[in-house]
C-alpha positions in Angstrom: 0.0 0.0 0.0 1.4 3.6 -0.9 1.5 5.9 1.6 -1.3 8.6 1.0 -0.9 12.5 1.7 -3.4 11.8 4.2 -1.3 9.3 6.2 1.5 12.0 6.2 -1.1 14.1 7.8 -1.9 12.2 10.0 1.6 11.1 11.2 2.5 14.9 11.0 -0.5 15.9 13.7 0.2 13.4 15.7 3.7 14.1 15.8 3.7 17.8 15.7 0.5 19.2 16.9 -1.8 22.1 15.1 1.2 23.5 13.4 1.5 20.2 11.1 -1.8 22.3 9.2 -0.1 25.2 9.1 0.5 26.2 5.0 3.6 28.5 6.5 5.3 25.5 8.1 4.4 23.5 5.3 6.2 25.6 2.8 9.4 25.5 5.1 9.5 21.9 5.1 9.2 21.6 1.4 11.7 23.8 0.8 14.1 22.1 3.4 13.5 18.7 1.4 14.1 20.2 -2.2 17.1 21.7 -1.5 18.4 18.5 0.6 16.7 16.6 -2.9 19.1 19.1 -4.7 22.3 18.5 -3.1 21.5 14.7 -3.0 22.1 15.0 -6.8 25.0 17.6 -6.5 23.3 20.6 -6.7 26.0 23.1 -5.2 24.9 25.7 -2.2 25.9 28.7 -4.9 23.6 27.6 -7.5 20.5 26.9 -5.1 21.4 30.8 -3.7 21.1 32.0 -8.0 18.0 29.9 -8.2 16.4 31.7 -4.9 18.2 35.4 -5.9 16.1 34.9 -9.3 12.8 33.2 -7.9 12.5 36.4 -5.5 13.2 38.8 -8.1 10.6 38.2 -9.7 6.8 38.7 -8.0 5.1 35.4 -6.8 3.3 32.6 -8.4 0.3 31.4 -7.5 0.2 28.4 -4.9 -2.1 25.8 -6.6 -0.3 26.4 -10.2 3.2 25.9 -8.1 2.6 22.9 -6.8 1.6 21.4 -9.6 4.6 22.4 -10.8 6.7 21.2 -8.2 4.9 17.7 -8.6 5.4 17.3 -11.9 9.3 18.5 -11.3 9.6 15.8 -8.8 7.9 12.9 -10.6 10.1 14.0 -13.6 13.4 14.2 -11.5 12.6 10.6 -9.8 11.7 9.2 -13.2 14.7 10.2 -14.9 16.8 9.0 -11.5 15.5 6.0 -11.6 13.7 6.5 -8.6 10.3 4.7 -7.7 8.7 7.7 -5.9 5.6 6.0 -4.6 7.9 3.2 -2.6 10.2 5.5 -1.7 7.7 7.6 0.0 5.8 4.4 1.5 9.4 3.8 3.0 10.3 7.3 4.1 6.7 7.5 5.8 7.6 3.9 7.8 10.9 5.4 8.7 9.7 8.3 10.2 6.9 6.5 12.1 9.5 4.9 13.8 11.4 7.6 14.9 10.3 8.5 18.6 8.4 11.7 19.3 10.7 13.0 21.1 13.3 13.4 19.1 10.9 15.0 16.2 10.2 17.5 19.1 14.1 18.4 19.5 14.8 18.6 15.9 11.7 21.0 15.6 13.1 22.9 18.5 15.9 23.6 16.8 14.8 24.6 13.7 12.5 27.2 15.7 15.7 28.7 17.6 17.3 29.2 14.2 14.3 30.8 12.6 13.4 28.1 10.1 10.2 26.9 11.5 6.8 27.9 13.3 6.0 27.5 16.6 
């Protein structure tokens, strides 16, 4: 069975309270996991900071169109990697279950003191 956004949800809730909903916090943690996507295929640090410098010199997108552009980026990216993004995700979502609350908590914690994530 493929993990479903809905079991992310879920797990994320349960995990991390009200702010799991929160669009904001979403938004971080996409961002966190597309640039840790990037340098997994050797994207350096400079050319993620020219891809941001041009992104935010221009005005913003809208959200829904985005996304659907982001998803169609990522299916494309794990297609041409090889990559079976479906069991990779039911395998990332089993992994994190597994992972105590706790330490989510601490990991959050610091992200919050260095300004990268909601309360």
């Amino acid at each position: 069975m493929s993990a479903r956004p809905e079991d992310w949800l879920r797990w994320a809730r349960e995990t991390f309270g009200p702010i799991a909903a929160d669009p904001g916090e979403r938004a971080l943690r996409f961002v966190e996991e597309a640039i840790e996507a990037g340098q997994a295929a050797g994207i350096s640090r400079e050319t993620v900071a020219a891809i941001a410098d041009r992104v935010y010199a221009r005005p913003p997108g809208a959200l829904a169109r985005e996304l659907g552009q982001a998803q169609g980026c990522l299916e494309l990216l794990a297609l041409v990697a090889g990559v079976d993004l479906d069991a990779e995700a039911t395998a990332e979502l089993a992994r994190v279950m597994a992972i105590p609350k706790a330490e989510w908590a601490a990991r959050h914690g610091a992200k919050v003191k260095l300004g990268i994530a909601a309360e």
